[in-house]
N, C-alpha and C positions, 0 to 999 in steps of 0.2 A: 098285350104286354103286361096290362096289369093283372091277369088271370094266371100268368107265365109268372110273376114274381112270385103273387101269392102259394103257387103249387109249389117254387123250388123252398119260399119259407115253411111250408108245411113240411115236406121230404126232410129239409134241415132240422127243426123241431124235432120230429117223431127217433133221425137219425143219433140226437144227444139223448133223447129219456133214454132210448136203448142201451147207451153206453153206459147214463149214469147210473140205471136199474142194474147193468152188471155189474158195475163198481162196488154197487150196494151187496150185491150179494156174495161177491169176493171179500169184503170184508170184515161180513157173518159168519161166515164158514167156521167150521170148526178144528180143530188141529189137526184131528188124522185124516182129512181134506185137503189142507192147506200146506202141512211140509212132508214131503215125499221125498227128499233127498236123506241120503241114507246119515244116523247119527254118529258123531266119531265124541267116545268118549274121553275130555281128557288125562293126563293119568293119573294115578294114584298120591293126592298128600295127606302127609300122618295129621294126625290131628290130636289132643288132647284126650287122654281115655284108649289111646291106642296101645298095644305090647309090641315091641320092636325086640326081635332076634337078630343079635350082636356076634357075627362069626367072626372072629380073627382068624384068618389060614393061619397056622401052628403056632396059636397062639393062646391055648385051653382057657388059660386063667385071666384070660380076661374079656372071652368070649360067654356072655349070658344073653338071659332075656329083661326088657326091664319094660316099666310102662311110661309113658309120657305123661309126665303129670299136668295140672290143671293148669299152670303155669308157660305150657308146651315146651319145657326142657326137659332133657334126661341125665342122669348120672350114672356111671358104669365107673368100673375101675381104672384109673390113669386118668378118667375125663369127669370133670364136675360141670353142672348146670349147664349143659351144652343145648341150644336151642335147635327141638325137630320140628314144632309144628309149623306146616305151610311147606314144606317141603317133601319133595319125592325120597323113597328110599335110595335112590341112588343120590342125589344131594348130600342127604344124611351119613352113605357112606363114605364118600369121600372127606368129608368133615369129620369125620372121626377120624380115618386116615392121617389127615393134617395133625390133630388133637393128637396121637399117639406115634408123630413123626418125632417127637421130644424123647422117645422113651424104646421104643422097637424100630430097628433098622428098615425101612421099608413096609411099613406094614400093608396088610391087603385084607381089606374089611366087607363082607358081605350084608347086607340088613334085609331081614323078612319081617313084615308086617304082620302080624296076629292080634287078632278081640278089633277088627274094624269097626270105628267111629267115626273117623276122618274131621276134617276142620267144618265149623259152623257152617263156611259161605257155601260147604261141598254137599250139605246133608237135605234129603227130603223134609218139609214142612208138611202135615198134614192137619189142615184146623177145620171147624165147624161140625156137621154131621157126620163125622166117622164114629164106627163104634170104639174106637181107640186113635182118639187125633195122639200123635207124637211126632218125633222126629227122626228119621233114618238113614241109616247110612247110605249112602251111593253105592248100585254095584253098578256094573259095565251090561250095558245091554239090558237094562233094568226099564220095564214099561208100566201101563196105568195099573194093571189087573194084578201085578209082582207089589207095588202098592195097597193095594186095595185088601189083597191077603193079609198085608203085614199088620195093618190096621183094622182086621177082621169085618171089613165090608163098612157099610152105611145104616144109619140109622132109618126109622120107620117114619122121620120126621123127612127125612134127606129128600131135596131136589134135584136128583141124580142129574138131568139134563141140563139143568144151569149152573154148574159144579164150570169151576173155572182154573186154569195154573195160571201163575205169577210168576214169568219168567223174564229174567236180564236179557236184554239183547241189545248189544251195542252201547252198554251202559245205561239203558232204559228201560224200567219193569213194562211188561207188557201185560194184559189180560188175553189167555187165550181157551176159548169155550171149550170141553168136553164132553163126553156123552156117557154119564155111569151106570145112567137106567138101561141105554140099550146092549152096553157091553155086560151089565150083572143078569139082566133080566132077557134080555134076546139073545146072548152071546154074539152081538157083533163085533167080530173080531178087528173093523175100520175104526170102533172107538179105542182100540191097546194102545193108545200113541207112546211112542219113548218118552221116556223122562230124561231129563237132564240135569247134572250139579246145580244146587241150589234153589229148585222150582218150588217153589207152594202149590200145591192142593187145598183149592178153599171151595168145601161144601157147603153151598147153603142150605135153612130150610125154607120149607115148602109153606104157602101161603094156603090156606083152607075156610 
């Protein structure tokens, strides 16, 4: 009996390390490991620094292009200080619709986006060993390597494999590992993870 307990407390033992050792190692993992579910980016807001193309349907004079100033409002004709940033171009269009409902019967207003900026919360962060840490705009379907260009690669200092993104999830920054050494210097292409609005890229350097 007592040799019988002992053996099911061993079995039980040896059956939690194995669990916790996995636990541990699921939560090592690196991103293009860890999310395999495909990216849905979402859509497009103006942001400050942006150029908005203003169509009025037949309405020439008062259909331009303007920029959104730093302030994130625009002025066009008929419309003063109208606020665009944070919103999609189709927001934007109907707000001006309303705006020049006082003045044209009906209007019907189209807006294109030109000189992408986009809003702070929406832009790439890239800091520490980049050969050009800045900030970038978000495209759609935009991954680590579409990055890595934009900032002309990493430093001679850079600790490519413990290079980490900072991203919100559920209202809570997360740290999640990436691999820069093996995607610049192996080309593997398991490290291209997608980027998402508002991620940080933070390269550290290397200890020697």
């Amino acid at each position: 009996m007592i040799r019988f307990r002992f053996n099911t407390l061993r079995t039980g033992c040896a059956t939690l390390l194995c669990v916790l050792a996995m636990a541990g190692c699921a939560g090592n993992r690196p991103l293009a490991e860890s999310t395999s579910a495909p990216v849905v980016a979402p859509d497009y807001l103006i942001g400050p620094g942006d150029n908005v193309n203003i169509n009025v349907w037949k309405n020439p004079e008062v259909s331009q292009t303007v920029p959104v100033r730093p302030d994130g409002k625009i002025t066009t004709p008929l419309v003063e200080d109208l606020p665009a940033s944070g919103k999609t171009p189709t927001q934007l269009a109907r707000d001006i619709e309303k705006a020049l409902g006082k003045y044209i019967q009906q209007p019907q207003v189209t807006v294109i986006v030109t000189g992408f900026v986009g809003t702070y919360s929406e832009q790439i962060r890239v800091i520490g060993q980049a050969a050009k840490p800045q900030s970038l705009p978000f495209r759609s379907d935009m991954h680590l390597m579409d990055v890595l260009i934009a900032v002309g690669g990493v430093t001679e200092f850079a600790a490519g494999n413990r290079a980490t993104i900072i991203r919100n999830i559920d209202g809570k920054n997360q740290q999640l590992r990436v691999r820069l050494n093996d995607l610049i210097q192996d080309g593997d292409m398991n490290a291209n993870v997608a980027m998402l609005p508002g991620d940080i890229l933070v390269i550290p350097e290397s200890f020697f």
